[in-house]
C-alpha positions as CSV (number, residue, x, y, z in Angstrom):
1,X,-112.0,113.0,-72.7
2,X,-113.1,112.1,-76.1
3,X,-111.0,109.0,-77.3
4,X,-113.2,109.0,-80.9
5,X,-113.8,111.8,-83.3
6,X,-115.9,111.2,-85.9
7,X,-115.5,114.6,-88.3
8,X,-117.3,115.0,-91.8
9,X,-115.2,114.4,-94.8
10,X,-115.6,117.9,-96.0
11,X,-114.3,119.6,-92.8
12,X,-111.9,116.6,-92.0
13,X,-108.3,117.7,-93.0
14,X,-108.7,121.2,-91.7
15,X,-110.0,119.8,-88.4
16,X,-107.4,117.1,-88.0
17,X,-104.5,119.9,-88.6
18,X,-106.0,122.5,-86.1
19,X,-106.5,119.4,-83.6
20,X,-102.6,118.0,-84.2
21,X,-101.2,122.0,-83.7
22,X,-102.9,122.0,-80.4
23,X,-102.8,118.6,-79.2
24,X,-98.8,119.1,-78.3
25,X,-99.9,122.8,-76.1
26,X,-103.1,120.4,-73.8
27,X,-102.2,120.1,-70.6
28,X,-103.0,116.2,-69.3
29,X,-102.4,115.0,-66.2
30,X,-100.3,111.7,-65.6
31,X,-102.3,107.7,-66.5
32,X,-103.4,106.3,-63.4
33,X,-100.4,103.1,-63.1
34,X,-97.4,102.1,-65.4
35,X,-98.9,98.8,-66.2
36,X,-101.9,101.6,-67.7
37,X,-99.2,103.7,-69.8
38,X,-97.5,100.4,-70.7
39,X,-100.8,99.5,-71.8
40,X,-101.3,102.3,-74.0
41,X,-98.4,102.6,-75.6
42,X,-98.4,98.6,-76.4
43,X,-101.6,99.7,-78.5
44,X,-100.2,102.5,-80.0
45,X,-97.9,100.1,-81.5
46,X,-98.1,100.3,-85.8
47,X,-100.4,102.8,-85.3
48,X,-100.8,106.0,-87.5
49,X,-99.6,108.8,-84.7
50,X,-100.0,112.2,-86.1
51,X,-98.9,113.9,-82.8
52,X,-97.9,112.4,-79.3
53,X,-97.7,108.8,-78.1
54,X,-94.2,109.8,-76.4
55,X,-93.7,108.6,-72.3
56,X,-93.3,112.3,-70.8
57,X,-89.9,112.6,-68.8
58,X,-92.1,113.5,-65.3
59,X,-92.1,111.8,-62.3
60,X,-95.2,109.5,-62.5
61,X,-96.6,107.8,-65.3
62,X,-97.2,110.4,-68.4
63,X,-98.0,110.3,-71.9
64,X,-98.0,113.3,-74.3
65,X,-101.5,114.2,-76.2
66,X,-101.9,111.2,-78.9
67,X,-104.0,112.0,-82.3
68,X,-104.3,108.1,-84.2
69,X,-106.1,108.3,-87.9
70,X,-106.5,105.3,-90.0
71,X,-107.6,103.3,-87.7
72,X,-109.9,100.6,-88.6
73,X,-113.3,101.0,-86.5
74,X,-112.9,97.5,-86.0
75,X,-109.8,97.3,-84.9
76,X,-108.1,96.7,-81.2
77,X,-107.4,100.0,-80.6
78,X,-111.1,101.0,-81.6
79,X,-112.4,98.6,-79.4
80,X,-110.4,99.4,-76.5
81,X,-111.4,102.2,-74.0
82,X,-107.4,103.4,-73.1
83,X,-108.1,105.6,-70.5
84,X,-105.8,108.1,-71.5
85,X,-104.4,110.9,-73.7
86,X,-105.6,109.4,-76.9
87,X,-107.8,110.3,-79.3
88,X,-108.6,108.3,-83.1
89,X,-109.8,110.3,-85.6
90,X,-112.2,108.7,-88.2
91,X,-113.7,110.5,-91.3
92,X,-117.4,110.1,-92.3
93,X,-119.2,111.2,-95.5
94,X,-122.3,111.7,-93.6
95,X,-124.7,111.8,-90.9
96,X,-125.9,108.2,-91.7
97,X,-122.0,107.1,-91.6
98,X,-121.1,108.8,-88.6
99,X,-124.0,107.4,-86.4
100,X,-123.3,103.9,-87.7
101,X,-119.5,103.8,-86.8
102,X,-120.5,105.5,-82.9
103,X,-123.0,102.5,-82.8
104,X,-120.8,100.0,-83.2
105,X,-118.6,100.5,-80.8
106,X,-118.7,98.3,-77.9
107,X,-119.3,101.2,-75.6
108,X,-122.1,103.4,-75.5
109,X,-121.5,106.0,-72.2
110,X,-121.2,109.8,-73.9
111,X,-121.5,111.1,-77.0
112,X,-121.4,114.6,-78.4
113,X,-122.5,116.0,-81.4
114,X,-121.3,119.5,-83.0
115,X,-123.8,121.2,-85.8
116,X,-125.7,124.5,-86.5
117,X,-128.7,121.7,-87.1
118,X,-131.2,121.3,-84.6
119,X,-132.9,118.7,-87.0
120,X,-129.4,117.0,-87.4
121,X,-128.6,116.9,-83.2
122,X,-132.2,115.2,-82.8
123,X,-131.5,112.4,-85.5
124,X,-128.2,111.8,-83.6
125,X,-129.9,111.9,-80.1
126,X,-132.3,109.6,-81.1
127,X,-130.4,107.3,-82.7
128,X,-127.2,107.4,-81.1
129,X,-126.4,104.2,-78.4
130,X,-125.5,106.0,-75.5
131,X,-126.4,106.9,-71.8
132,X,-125.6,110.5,-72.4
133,X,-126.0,112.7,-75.6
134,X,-124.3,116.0,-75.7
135,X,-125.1,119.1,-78.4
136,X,-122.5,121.5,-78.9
137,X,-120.6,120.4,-76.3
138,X,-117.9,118.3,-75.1
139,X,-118.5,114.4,-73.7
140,X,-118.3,114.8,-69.7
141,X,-119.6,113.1,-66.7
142,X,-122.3,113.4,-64.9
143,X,-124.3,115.9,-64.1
144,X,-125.6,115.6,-60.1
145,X,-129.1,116.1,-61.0
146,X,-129.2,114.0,-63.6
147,X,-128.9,110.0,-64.3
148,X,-125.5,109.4,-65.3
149,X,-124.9,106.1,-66.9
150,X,-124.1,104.2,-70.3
151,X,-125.2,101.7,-72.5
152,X,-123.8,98.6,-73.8
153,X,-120.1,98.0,-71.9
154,X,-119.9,101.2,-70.3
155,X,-120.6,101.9,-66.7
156,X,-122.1,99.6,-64.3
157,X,-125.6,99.0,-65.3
158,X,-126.9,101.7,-62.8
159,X,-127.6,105.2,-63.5
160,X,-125.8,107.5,-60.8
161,X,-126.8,110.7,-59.2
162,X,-130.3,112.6,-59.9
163,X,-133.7,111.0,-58.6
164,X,-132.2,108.0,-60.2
165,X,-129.4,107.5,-57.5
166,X,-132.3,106.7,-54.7
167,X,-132.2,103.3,-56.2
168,X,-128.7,102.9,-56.7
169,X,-127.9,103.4,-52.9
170,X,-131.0,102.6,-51.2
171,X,-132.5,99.4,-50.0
172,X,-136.3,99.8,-50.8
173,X,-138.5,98.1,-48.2
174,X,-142.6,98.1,-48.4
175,X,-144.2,98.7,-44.4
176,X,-147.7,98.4,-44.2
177,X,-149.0,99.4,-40.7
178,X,-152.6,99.2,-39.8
179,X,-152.8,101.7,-37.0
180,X,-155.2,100.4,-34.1
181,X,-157.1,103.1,-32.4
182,X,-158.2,101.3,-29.3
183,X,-154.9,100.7,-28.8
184,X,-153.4,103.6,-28.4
């Protein structure tokens, strides 16, 4: 799921209102451990909570759809990857701005861009920090014939699945054998 939005100031308040009246309708399903939703909501703490944040009276260990604004891109909870129903919203003047605040986030594993501009998803694609760029589309996992991995202190360093994944699981070994005829 995306846990950062980075909108355009000109489209930003409309967004964030047609992303807080849906938020409450998304079906999630429960976070993986309490000491995980205990986790979560610790961080949530003092934060700006448009919608969500709430423990879900289900059995297992659920949090309602969270939308956070205001949040400092420096901040904990910007740092943080929750692993969970959360999702900070930051507003951006610009192209410029919003490739600078994705960059320096600690993480780098998907990104998505949305635009009508094929000259404006290149720039982003090119100068975005991440092991997988999305246009028009939402941030997902891998793909099984292509490399699936991120960049800075996301993932594990290798890249999964596609021609790539030969490395990951195999154990290369170089044989040379000089066949004798006469022994045959």
């Amino acid at each position: 799921a995306a846990s950062r939005l980075v909108v355009f100031d000109s489209v930003y308040d409309e967004f964030r209102d047609r992303l807080v009246a849906e938020a409450g309708a998304y079906d999630t399903g429960p976070v993986i451990s309490e000491d995980s939703l205990e986790r979560i909501v610790s961080a949530l703490e003092g934060a700006h909570v448009l919608t969500g944040g709430e423990r879900l009276d289900r059995r297992g260990w659920w949090l309602s759809p969270t939308v956070v604004e205001d949040v400092p891109a420096d901040g904990e909870l910007s740092c943080t990857e929750l692993f969970g129903p959360v999702t900070i919203l930051y507003r951006v003047r610009d192209l410029d701005e919003a490739i600078g605040l994705v960059n320096d986030s600690p993480y780098g594993l998907t990104s998505a861009i949305h635009t009508a501009s094929l000259h404006r998803a290149m720039v982003f694609a090119d100068a975005v920090q991440a092991g997988v760029v999305v246009v028009n589309g939402g941030t997902h996992g891998s793909e099984p014939h292509m490399g699936f991995g991120g960049v800075k202190q996301s993932g594990t360093g290798w890249r999964e699945a596609g021609v790539e994944a030969l490395d990951v699981y195999t154990e290369w070994k170089y044989v040379n054998l000089i066949a004798d005829p006469a022994r045959a």
